[in-house]
C-alpha positions in Angstrom: 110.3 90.3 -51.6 112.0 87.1 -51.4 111.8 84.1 -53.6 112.1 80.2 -53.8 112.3 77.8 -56.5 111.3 73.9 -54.9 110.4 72.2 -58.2 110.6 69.1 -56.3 110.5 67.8 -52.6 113.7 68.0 -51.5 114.7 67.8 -47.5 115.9 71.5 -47.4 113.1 72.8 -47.8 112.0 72.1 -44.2 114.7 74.2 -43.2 113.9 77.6 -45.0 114.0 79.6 -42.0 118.4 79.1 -41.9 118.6 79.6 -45.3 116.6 83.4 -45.5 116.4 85.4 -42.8 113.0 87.0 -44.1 109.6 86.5 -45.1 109.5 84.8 -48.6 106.9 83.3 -51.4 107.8 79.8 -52.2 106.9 78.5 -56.0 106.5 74.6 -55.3 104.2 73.5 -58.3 103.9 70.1 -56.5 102.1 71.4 -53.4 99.5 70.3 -51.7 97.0 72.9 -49.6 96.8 71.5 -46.0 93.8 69.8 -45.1 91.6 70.3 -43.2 91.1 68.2 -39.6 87.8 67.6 -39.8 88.4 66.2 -43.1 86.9 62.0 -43.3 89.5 61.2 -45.6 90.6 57.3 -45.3 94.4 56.8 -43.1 96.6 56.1 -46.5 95.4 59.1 -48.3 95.7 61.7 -45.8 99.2 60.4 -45.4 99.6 60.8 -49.3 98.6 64.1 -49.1 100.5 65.9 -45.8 103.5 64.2 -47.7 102.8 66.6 -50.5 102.1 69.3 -48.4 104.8 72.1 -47.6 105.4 73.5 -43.9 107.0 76.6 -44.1 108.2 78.9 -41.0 105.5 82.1 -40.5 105.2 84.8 -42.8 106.6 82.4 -46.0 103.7 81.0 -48.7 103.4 78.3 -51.0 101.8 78.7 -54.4 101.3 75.3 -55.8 100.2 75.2 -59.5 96.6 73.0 -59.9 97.1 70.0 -62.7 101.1 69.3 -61.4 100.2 65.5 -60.5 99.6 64.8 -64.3 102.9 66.5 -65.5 104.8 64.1 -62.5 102.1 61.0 -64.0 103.6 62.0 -67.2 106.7 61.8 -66.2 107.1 58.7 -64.5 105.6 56.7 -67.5 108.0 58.5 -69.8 111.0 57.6 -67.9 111.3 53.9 -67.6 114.6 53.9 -66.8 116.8 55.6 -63.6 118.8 57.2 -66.2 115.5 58.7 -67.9 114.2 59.8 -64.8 117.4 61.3 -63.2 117.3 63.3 -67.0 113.6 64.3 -67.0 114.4 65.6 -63.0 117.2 67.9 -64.3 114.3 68.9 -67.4 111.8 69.8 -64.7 114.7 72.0 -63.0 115.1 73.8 -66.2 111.7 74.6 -67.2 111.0 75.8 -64.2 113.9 78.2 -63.8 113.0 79.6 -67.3 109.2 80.0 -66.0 110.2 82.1 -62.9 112.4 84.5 -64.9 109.8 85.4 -67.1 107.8 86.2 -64.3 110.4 87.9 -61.9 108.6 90.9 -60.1 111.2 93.7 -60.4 110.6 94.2 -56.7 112.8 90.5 -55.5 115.3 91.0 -53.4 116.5 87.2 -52.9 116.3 84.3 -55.2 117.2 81.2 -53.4 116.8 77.8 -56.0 118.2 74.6 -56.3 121.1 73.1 -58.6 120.4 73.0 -62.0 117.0 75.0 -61.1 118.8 78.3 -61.2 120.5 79.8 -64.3 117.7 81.6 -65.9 115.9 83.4 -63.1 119.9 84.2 -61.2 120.6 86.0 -64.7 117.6 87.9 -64.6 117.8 88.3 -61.0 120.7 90.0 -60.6 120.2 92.3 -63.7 117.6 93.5 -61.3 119.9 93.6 -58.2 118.8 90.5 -56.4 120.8 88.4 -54.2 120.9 85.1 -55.5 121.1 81.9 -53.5 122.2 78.1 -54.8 121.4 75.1 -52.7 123.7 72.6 -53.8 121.2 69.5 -53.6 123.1 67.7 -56.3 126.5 66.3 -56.3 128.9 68.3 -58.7 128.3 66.4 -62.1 131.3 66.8 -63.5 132.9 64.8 -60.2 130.4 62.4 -60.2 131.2 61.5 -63.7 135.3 61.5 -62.5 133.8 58.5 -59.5 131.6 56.7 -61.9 134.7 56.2 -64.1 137.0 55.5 -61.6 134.3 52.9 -60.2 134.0 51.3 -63.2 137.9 50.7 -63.4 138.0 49.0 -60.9 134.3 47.0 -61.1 134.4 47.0 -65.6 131.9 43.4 -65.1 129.4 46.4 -63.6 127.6 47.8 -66.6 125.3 49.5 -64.6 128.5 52.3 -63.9 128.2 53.6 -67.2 124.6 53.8 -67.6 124.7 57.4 -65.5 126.2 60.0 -67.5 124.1 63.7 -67.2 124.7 65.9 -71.0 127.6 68.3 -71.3 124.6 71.0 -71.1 123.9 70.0 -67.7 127.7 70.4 -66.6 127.9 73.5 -67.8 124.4 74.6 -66.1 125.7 74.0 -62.7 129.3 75.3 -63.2 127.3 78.6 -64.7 124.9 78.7 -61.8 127.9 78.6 -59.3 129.4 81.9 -61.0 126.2 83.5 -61.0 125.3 82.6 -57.1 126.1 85.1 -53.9 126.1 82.2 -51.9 126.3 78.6 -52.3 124.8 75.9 -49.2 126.5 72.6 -49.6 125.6 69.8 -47.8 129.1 68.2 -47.0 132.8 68.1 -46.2 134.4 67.5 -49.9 131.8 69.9 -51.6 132.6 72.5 -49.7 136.3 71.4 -50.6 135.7 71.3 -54.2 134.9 74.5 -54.5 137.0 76.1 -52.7 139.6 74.3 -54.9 137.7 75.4 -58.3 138.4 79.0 -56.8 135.0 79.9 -55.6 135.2 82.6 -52.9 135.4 81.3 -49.4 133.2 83.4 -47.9 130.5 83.0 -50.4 130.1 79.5 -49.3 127.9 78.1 -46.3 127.4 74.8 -44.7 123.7 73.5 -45.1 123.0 71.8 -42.1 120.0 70.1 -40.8 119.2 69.7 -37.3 120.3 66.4 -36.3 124.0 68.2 -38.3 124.1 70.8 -35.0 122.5 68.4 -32.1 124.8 66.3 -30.1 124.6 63.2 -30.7 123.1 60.3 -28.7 125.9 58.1 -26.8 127.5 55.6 -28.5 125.8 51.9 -28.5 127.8 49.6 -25.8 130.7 48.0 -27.6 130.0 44.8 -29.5 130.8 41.9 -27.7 128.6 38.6 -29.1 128.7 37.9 -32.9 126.6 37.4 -35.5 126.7 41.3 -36.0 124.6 43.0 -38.3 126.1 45.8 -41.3 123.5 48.1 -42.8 124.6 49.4 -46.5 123.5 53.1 -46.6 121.6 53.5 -49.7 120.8 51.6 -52.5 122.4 48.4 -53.0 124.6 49.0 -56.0 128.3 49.4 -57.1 128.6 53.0 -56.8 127.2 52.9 -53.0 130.6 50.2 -52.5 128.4 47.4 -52.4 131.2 45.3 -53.7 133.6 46.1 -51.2 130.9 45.6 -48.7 130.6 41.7 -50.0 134.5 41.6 -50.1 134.6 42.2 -46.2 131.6 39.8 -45.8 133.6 36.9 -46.7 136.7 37.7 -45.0 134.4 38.0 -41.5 132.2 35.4 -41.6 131.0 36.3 -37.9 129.1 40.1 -40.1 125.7 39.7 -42.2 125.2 42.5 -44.6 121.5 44.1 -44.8 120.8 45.9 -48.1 117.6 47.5 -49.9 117.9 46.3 -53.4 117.3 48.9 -56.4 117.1 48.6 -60.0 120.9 47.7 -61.4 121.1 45.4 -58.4 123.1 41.8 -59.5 120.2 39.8 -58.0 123.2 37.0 -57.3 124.5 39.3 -55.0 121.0 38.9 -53.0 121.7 35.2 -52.8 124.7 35.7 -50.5 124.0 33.0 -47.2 124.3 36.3 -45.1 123.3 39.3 -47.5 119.5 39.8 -46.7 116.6 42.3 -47.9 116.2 45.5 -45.2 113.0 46.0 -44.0 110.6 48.6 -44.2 110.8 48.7 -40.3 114.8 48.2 -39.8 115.2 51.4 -42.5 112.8 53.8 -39.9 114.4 52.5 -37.3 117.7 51.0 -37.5 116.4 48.2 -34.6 119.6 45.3 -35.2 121.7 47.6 -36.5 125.5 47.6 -35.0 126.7 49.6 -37.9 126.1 51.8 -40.9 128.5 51.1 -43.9 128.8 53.9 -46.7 131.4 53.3 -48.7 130.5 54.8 -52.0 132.5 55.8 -55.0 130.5 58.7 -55.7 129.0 62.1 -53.4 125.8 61.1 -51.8 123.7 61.9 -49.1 122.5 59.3 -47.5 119.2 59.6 -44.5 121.1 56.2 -42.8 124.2 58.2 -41.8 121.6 61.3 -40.0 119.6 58.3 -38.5 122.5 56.5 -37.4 123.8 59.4 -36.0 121.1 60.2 -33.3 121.0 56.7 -32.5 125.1 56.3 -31.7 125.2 53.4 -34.4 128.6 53.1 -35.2 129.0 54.9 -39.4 132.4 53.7 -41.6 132.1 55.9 -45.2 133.9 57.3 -47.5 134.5 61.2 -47.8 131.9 60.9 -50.4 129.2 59.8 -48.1 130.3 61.1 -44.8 128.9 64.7 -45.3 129.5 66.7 -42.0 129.1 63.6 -40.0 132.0 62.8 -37.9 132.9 59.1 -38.6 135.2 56.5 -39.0 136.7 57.1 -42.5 138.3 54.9 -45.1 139.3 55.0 -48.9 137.1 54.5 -51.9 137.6 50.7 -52.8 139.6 49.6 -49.9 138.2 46.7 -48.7 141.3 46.0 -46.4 140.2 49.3 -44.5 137.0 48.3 -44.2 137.5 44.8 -42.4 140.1 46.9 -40.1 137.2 49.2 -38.9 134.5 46.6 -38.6 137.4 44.4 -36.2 138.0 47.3 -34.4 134.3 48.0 -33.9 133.9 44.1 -32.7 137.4 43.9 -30.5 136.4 46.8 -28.0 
């Protein structure tokens, strides 16, 4: 038998059927049964609920475990903070690794879990001559902690940089888990990089891509031609996303507004900007205004604007921290001079 670890909703779990050729029984604690269609149930709360519900291709099931809603409950009133809840996410990981290796049936064949999900039940696992399989659905934490650092640097009137920092136990669980995997899935460019570099095998590595990853892209948007033009900052609007450098370009081109979704460690006097304005709801779904995605962050991210602006042919200018396996127009971590050169060649075609 084959086996998956999802203690969370994550997006790769929709694509199970590339990561395991086989049949498999998925332990998402968080699951929902589907329901049923004859069900009265009011518009908002059967949406609540598919969203909590897990499709999986046929021959795969999902065991859910009854009472997970007040561990999550629990959970979110404990962690008050983005730090805290970032922290009690890796705990969940943890505890839920340790649960499945007490309960491995000697008859697996393939684990597949996510980062800092995996250590326990891959050691038990391949005493039992399992294959073991690591979705990398985190960035490496000791890089991350390298670009917080180096963001802060340059940015030292953000405190909100060193607020992030994940324990030394939690480095050394997804170094570990990288050792014990068959195969690793990464989900961009410079991970896939990085490891190669930290002398992981090539050929145990593999490229998780989603769909809109393989499709071809839609044609590119006609060529901008009347200003004012409209800049969408992938992500949340904070330092480690680049919002500075974002602002930087704002005021050297005055003909660019700058749409952002706000977050907690957001300078609210960045908000005041005459042409910085609140995304909404609707322009986040569907990009509608949009002449181009900005992602320059400091730090690895993975960012649904970039997939969205992709399949759309909205122009995207990121970082190699952001860009993933999305083809785009590249520039340097912190250079806003490289930035204002791609959004003026975007405007003078």
């Amino acid at each position: 038998m084959n086996l998956v670890l999802a203690p969370e909703p994550a997006p790769w779990l929709s694509h199970l059927a590339s990561l395991l050729t086989r049949e498999a029984e998925v332990l998402a604690p968080w699951a929902l049964p589907r329901l049923p269609d004859w069900g009265p149930l009011p518009a908002r709360l059967r949406q609540a609920w598919t969203r909590r519900t897990l499709p999986v291709p046929e021959g795969f099931r999902v065991w859910g475990l009854p009472g997970w809603g007040a561990v999550e409950a629990g959970m979110r009133v404990a962690a008050r903070s983005t730090a805290a809840t970032f922290q009690a996410r890796f705990t969940l990981r943890k505890r839920w690794a340790q649960a499945a290796s007490a309960l491995l049936p000697a008859s697996v064949e393939t684990v597949l879990a996510p980062a800092l999900g995996a250590r326990e039940v891959f050691a038990m696992a391949r005493r039992r001559g399992a294959r073991c399989v690591l979705v990398e659905d985190l960035p490496s934490l000791r890089a991350l902690h390298a670009d917080l650092d180096a963001a802060a640097s340059r940015h030292p009137e953000e405190a909100f940089l060193r607020n992030h920092r994940a324990s030394a136990e939690d480095v050394a669980r997804q170094e570990a888990e990288r050792v014990l995997a068959d195969e690793i899935w990464v989900r961009g460019a410079l991970a896939l990089e990085r490891l190669r570099l930290a002398g992981h095998a090539p050929e145990k590595l593999r490229r998780l891509h989603f769909p809109s990853d393989r499709e071809q892209p839609q044609a590119p948007r006609p060529p901008l031609r009347h200003g004012p033009y409209v800049a969408l900052l992938a992500g949340p609007a904070l330092a480690r996303g680049g919002l500075r450098e974002a602002l930087a370009a704002l005021d050297e081109r005055p003909q660019w507004n700058l749409w952002v979704r706000p977050a907690e460690g957001t300078d609210p006097r960045h908000l005041n900007h005459p042409r910085v304005r609140k995304v909404t709801a609707q322009v986040q779904r569907t990009l509608q205004q949009v002449d181009v995605v900005l992602a320059p962050a400091w730090c690895e991210s993975h960012l649904g604007e970039l997939a969205q602006a992709r399949e759309q042919g909205i122009p995207i200018i990121a970082t190699d921290r952001a860009a993933g396996f999305w083809p785009c127009r590249a520039i340097p971590r912190g250079d806003v001079p490289a930035l204002i050169a791609e959004l003026d060649a975007l405007t003078a075609r």
